[in-house]
ZALOBA-855695 format. One record per residue: x, y, z of N, C-alpha, C in turn. Coordinates in steps of 0.001 Angstrom, whole numbers. Last residue first. Example, Ala and Ser with C-alpha at 12.3 -4.5 7.8 and 13.67 -1.06 7.14 Angstrom:
(node (12850 -2250 7080) (13670 -1060 7140) (12900 30 7870));
(node (13190 -5690 7800) (12300 -4500 7800) (13200 -3300 7800));
This chain:
(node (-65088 92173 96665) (-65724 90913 97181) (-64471 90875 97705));
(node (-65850 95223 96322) (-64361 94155 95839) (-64464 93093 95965));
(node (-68533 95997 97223) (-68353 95556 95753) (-67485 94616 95833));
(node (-67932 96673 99122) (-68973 95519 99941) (-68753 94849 97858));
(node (-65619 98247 99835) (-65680 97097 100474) (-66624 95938 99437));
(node (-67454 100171 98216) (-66378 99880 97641) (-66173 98620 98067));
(node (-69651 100560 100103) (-69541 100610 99220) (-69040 99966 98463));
(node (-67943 101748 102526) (-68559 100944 103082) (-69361 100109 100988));
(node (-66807 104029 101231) (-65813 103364 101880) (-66776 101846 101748));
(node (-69069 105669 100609) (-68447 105216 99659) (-67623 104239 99695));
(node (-69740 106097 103602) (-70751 105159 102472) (-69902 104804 101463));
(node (-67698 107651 104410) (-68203 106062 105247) (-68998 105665 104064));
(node (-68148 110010 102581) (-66694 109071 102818) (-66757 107430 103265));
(node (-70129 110888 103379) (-70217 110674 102421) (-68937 109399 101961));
(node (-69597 111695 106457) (-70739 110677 106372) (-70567 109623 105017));
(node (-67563 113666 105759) (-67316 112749 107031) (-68441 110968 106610));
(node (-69432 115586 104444) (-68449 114854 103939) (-67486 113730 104250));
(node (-71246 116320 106363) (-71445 115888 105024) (-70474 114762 104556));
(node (-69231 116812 108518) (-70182 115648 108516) (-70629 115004 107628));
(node (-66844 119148 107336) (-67630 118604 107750) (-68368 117671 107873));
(node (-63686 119386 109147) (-64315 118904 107969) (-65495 118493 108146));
(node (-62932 122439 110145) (-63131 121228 110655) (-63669 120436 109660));
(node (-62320 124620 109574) (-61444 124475 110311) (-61930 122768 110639));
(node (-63314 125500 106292) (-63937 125460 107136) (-62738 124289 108466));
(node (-62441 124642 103255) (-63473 126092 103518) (-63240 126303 105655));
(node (-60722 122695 101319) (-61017 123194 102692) (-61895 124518 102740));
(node (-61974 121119 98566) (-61646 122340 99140) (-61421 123120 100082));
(node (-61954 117508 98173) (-62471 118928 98604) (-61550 120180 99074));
(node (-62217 114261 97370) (-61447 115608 96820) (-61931 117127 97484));
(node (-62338 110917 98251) (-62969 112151 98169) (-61744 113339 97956));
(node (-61054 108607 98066) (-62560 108551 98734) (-62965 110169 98550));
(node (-58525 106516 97180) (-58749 108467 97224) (-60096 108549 97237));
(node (-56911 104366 97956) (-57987 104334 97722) (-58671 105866 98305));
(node (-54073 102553 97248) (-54442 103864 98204) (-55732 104000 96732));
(node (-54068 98431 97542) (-53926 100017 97159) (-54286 101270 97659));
(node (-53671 96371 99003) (-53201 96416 97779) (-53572 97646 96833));
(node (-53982 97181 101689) (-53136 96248 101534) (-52636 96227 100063));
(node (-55307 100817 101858) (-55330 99154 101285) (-53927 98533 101366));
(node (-55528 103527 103169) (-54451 102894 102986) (-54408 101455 102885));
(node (-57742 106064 101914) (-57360 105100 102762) (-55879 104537 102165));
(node (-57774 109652 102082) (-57605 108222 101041) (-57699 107493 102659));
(node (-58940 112650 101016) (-59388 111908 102028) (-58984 110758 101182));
(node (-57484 115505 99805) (-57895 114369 99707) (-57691 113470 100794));
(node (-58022 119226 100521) (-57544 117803 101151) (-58170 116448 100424));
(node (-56575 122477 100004) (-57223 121160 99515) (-56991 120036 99931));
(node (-56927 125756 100497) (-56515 124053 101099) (-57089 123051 100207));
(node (-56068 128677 98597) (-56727 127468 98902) (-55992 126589 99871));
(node (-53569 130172 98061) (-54587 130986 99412) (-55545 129509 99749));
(node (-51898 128145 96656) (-51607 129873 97389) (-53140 130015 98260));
(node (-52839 125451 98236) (-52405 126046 96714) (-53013 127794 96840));
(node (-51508 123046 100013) (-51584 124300 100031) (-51395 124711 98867));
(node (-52925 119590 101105) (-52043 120641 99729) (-52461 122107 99829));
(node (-52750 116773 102546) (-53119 118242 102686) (-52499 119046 102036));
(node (-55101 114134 102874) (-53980 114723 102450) (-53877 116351 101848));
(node (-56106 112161 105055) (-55921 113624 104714) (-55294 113883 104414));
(node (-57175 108902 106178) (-56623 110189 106417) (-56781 111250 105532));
(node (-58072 105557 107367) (-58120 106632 106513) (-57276 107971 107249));
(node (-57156 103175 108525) (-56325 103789 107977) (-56706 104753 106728));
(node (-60834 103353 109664) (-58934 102699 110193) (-58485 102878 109089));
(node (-62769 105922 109147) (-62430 104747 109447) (-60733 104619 109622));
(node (-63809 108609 109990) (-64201 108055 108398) (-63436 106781 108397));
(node (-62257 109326 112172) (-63776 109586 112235) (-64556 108878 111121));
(node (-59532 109124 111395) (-59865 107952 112529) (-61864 108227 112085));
(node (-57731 110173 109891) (-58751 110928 110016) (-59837 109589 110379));
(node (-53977 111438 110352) (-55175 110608 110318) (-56703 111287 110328));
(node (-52643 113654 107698) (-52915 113679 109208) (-54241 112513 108939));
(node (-50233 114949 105971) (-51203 113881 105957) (-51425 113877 107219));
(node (-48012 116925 105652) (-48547 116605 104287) (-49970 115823 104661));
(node (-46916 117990 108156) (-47854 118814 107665) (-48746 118294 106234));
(node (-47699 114852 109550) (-47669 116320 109457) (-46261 116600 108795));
(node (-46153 111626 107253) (-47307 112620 108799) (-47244 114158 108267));
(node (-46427 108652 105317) (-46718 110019 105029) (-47168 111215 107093));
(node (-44821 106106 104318) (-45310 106982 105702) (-45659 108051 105408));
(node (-44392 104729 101607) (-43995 105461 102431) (-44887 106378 103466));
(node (-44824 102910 99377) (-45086 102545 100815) (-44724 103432 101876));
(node (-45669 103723 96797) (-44396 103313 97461) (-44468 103084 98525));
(node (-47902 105288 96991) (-48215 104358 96411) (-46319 102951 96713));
(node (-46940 107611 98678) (-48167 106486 99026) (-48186 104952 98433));
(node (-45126 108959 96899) (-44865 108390 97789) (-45995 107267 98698));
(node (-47395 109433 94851) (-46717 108476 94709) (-45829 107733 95589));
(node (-48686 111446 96649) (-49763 109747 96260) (-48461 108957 95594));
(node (-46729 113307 96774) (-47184 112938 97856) (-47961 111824 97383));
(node (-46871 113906 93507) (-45417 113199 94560) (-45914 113139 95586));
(node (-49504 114818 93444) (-48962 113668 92336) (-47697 113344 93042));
(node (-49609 117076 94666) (-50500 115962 95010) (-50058 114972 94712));
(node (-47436 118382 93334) (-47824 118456 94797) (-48190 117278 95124));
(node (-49067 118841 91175) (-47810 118293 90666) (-47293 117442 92482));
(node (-51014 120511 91453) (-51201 119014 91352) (-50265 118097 90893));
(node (-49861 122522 92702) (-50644 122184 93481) (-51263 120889 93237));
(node (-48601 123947 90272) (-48401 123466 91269) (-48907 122460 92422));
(node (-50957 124322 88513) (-50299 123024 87799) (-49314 123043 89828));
(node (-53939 124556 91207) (-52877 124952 90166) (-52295 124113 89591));
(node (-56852 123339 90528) (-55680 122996 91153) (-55080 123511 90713));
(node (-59434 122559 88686) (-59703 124175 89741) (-57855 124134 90333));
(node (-57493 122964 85473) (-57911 123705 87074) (-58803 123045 87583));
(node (-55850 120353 86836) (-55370 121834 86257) (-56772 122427 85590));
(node (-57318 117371 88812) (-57098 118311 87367) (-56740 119530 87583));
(node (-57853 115388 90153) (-56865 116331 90894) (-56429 116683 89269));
(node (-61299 113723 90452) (-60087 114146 90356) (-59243 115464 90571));
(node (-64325 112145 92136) (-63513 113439 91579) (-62349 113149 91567));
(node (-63754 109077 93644) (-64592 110185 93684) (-63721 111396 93065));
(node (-62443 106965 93617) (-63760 106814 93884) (-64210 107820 93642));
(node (-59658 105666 92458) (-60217 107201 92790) (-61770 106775 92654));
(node (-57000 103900 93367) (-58547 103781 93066) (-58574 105300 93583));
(node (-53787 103305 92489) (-54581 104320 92946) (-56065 103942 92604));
(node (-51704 100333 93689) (-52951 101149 92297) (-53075 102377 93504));
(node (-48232 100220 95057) (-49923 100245 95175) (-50531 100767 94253));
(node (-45269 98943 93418) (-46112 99990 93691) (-47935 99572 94055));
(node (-44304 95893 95029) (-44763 96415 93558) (-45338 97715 94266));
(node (-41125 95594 96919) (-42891 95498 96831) (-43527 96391 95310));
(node (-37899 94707 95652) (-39255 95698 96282) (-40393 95269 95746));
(node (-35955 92206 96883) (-36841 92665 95828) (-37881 93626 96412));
């Protein structure tokens, strides 16, 4: 018997037509469902992101000239999408590095 699909918790902003192309969130929507199926996600779609905690990461969508990365974790009982942004910049920044740990730290302290 298969494992039930994982929820999606979105803590923060969504993956709407626009600012996203309809490509680009059709994209998003089969890469989180493979998530939500238990499947492994690595390069080029998802890369860890160890700095914002243990099984967070990056999920990485090319929409013609944009990046866009959602930052999720990987729950025992669901993928938990901590943030939505626009790549601008070769490194993600602190802001958003910092903003991620609180919401993370947050969420935890609510689920009991």
């Amino acid at each position: 018997m298969l494992a039930p699909d994982k929820p999606l918790v979105w803590l923060e902003r969504e993956v709407k037509t626009p600012p996203f192309s309809r490509e680009a969130r059709i994209e998003a929507g089969v890469l989180l469902r493979q998530l939500q199926r238990g499947e492994a996600l690595g390069m080029p779609h998802s890369r860890p992101m160890p700095s914002i905690g243990s099984g967070c990461h990056e999920l990485r969508i090319r929409d013609g000239r944009k990046q866009w990365r959602l930052i999720y974790r990987v729950d025992p009982n669901a993928i938990v999408v901590v943030e939505v942004i626009a790549k601008k910049t070769r490194a993600t920044p602190e802001r958003v590095i910092g903003n991620c740990r609180s919401r993370l730290k947050h969420y935890d302290r609510t689920r009991g």
